[in-house]
C-alpha positions as CSV (number, residue, x, y, z in Angstrom):
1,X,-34.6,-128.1,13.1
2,X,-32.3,-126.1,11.2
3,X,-30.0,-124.0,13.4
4,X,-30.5,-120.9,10.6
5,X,-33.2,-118.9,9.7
6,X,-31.9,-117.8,6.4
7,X,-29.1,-119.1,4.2
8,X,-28.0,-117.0,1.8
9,X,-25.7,-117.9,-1.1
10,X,-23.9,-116.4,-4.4
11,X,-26.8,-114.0,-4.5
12,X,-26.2,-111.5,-7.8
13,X,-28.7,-108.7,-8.7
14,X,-28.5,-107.0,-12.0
15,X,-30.5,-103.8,-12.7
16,X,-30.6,-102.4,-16.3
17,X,-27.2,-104.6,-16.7
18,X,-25.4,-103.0,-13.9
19,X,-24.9,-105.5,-11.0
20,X,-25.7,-104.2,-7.8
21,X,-25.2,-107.6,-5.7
22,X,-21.9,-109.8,-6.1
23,X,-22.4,-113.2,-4.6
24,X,-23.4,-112.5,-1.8
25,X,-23.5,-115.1,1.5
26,X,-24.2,-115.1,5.1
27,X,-26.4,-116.8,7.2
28,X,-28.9,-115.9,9.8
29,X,-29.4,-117.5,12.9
30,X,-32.7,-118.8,14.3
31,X,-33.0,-116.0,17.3
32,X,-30.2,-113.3,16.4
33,X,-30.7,-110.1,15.1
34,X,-27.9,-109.2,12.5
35,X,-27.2,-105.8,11.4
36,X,-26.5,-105.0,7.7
37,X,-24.1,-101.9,7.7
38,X,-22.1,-100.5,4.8
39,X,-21.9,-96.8,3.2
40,X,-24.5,-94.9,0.9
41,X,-25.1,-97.2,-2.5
42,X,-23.8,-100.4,-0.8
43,X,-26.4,-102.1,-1.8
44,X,-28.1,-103.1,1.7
45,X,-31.7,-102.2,0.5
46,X,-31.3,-104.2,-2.9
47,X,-30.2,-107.2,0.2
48,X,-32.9,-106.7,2.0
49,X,-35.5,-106.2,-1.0
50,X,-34.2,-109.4,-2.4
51,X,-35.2,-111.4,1.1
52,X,-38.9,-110.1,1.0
53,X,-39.6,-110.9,-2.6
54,X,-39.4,-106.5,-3.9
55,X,-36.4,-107.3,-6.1
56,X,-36.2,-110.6,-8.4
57,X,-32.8,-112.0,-8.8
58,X,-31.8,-115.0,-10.8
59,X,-28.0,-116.2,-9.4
60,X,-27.8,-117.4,-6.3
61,X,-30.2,-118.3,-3.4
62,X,-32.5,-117.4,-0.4
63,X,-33.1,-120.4,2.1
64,X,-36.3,-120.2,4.6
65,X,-37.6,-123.4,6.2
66,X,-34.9,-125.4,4.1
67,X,-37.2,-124.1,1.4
68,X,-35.6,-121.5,-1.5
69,X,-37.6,-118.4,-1.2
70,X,-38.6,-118.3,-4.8
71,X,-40.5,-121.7,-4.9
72,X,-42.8,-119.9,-1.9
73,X,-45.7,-118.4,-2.5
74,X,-46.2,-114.7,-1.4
75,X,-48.6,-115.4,1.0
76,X,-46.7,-118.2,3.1
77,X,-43.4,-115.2,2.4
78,X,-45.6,-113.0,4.5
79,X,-46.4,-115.3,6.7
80,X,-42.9,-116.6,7.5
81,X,-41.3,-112.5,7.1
82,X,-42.4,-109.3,8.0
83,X,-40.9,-106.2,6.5
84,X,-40.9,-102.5,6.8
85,X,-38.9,-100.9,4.1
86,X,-38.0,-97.7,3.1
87,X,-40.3,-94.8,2.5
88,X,-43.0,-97.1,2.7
89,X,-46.0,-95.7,0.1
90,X,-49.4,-96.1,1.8
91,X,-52.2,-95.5,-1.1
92,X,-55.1,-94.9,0.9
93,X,-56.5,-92.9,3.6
94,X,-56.3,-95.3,6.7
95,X,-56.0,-94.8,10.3
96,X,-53.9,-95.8,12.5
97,X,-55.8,-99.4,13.5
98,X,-55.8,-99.9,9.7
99,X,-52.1,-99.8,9.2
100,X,-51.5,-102.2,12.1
101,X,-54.4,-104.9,11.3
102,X,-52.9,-104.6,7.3
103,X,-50.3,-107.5,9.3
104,X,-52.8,-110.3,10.1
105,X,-54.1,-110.1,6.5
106,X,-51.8,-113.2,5.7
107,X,-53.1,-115.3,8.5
108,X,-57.1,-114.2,8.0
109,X,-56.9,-112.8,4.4
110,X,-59.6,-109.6,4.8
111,X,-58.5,-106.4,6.4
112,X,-61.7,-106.2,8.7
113,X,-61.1,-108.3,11.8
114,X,-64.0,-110.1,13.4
115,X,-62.0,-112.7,15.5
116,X,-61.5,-112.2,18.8
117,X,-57.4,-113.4,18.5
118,X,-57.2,-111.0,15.3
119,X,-58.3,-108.1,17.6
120,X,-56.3,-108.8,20.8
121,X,-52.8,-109.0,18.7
122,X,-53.6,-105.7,17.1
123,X,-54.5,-104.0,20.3
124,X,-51.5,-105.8,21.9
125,X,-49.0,-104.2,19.0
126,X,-50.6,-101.3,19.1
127,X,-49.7,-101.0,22.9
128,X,-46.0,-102.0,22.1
129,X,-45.5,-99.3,19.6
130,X,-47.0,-97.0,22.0
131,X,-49.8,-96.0,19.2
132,X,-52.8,-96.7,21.3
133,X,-54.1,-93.3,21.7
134,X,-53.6,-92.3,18.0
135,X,-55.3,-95.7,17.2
136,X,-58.7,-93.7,15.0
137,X,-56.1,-90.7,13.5
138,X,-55.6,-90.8,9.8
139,X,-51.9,-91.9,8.4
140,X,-51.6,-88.8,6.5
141,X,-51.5,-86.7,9.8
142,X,-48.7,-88.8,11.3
143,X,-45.1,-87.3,11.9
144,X,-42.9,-89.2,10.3
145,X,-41.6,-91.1,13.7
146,X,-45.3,-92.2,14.7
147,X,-45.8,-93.4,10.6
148,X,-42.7,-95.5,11.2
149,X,-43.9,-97.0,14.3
150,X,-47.4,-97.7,12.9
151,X,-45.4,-99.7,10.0
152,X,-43.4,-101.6,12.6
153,X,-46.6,-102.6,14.4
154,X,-48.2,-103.9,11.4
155,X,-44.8,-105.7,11.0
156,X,-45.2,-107.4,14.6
157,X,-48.9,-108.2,14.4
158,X,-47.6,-110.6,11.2
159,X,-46.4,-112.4,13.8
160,X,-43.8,-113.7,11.8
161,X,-40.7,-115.3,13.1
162,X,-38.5,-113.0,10.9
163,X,-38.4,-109.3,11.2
164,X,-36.7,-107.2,8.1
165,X,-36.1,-103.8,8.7
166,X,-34.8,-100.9,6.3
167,X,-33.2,-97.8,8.4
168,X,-36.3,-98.2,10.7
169,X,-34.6,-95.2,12.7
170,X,-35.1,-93.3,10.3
171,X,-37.0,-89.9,11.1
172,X,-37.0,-91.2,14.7
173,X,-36.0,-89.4,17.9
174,X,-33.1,-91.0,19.7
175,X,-35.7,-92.4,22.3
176,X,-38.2,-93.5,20.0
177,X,-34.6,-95.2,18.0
178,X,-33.8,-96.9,21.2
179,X,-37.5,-98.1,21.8
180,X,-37.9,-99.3,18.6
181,X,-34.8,-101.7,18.5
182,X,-35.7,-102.8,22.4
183,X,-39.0,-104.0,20.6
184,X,-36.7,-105.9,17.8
185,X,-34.9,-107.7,20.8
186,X,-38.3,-108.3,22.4
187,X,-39.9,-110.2,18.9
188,X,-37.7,-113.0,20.3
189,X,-37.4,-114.0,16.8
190,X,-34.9,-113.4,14.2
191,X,-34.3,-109.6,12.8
192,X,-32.6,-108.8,9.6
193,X,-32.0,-104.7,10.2
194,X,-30.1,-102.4,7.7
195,X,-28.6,-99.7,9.9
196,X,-26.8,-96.1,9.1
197,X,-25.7,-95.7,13.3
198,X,-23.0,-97.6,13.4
199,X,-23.1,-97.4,17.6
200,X,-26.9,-98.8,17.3
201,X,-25.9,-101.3,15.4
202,X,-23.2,-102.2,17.6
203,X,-25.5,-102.0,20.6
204,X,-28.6,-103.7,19.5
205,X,-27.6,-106.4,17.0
206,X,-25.8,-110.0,17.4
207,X,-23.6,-110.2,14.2
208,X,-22.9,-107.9,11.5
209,X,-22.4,-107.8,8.2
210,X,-20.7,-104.9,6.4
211,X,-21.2,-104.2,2.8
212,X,-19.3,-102.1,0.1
213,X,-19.7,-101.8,-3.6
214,X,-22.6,-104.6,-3.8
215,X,-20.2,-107.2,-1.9
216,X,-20.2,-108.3,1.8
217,X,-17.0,-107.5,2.9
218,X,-17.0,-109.2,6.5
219,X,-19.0,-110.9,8.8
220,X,-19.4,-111.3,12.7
221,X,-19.9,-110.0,16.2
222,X,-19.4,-106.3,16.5
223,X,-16.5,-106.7,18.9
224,X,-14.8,-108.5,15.9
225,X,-16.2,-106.4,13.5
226,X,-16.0,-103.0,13.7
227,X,-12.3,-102.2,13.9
228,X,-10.7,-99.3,13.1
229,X,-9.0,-100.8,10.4
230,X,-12.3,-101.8,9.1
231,X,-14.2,-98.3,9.6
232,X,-11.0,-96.5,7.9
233,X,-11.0,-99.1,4.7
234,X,-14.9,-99.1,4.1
235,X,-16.5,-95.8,6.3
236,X,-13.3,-93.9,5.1
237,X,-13.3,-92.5,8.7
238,X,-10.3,-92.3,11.4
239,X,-12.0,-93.9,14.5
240,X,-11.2,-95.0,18.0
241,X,-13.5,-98.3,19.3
242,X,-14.1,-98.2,23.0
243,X,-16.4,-100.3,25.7
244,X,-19.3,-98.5,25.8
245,X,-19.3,-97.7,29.7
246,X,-22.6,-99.3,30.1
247,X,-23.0,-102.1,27.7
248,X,-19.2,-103.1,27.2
249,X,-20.0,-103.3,23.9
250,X,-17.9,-101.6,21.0
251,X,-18.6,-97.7,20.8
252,X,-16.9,-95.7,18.4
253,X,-15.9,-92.3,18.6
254,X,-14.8,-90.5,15.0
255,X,-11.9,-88.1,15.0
256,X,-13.1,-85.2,13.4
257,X,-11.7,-83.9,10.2
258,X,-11.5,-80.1,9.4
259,X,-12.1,-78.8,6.0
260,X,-13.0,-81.5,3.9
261,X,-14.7,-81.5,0.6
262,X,-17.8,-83.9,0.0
263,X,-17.0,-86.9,-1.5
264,X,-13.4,-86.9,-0.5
């Protein structure tokens, strides 16, 4: 078996003939969770788009199963990746229970789920998103927290051995942020996660991969990662990294910087 999940290589995205993506390359381990970081316009969501079929590109390559991602079709992609993107649109009035059996639609094709399996994975993901009480409530009335944890339960009841995740802290409280990345660590498979917290990214994922200007611009563990030198050149902020007291992992504290204009 392939030690990676997903290779990626000289992947290039143009849009309207501006390119977004510049050969882009990193792979994923089978079991790790890597965090994508970069600033505003990076171009981690085109990345992540690209790896769950949203966005078409033409240079370069995505390898699953030793397979390239375009030669799969979109049911076997759902089957092999579960994502929860951005501002996810949801078209139709549907509760709770709904959202979360919408995952095992690649496995039984139908949305109504007679099988007894079918039903005990979406009361089990229901149970880890901490959603079972609100199971028979209507999306629409959902804060956005509880919305984004019924997207990430339909994610996990997939039961796909990749999760890819666009700022799924997002409208989150900072418990509900921590819960939801323990429940990435729990999948036990491999996680793909765009983050904007640079500390939860440090926390919570294995390697990292920093982005600017549609490039990736380094690659690693967060301890070798995340440097000042690094957060100065591509964050444009004066930072000290730390052990966090609990974790030992790197934590990192901004300096703060009085009257400064937007943008500068």
């Amino acid at each position: 078996m392939n030690p990676d999940a997903l290779r990626i290589r000289g992947l290039t995205v143009e849009r309207r003939g501006r390119r977004i993506l510049t050969d882009i390359g990193f792979t994923v381990p089978r079991g790790v969770v890597v965090g994508v970081i970069g600033p505003n316009g990076a171009g981690k969501s085109t990345l992540l788009s690209c790896l769950y079929r949203h966005t078409p590109y033409r240079q370069g390559e995505i390898i699953i199963e030793d397979r390239e991602l375009r030669s799969l079709p979109r049911k076997e992609i759902a089957r092999l990746i579960a994502a929860v993107p951005q501002d996810t649109p949801i078209a139709f009035d549907l509760t709770v229970s709904d959202i979360v059996a919408a995952g095992r639609i690649p496995h039984s094709g139908a949305l109504v789920h007679s099988g007894k399996r079918d039903r005990e994975i979406i009361e089990h993901c229901l149970r880890r998103v901490n959603l079972e009480q609100l199971r028979h409530r209507s999306v629409a009335t959902l804060s956005g927290g509880e919305r984004q944890r019924a997207l990430l339960g339909r994610a996990l009841a997939q039961q796909a051995p990749i999760l890819v995740l666009d700022e799924p802290t997002n409208h989150l409280d900072l418990a509900n942020q921590e819960q939801l990345l323990e429940l990435v660590h729990e999948h036990t498979g491999t996680g793909v996660i765009a983050l904007h917290d640079l500390n939860l990214a440090a926390e919570y994922c294995d390697r990292i991969v920093v982005m600017n200007y549609g490039s990736v611009v380094a690659t690693g563990t967060p301890g070798e990662v995340l440097t000042p030198t690094l957060l100065h050149e591509v964050f444009r902020v004066r930072a000290r990294v730390v052990p966090h007291p609990e974790s030992g992992r790197p934590h990192i504290i901004t300096r703060a910087r009085r009257s400064v204009h937007i943008g500068q």
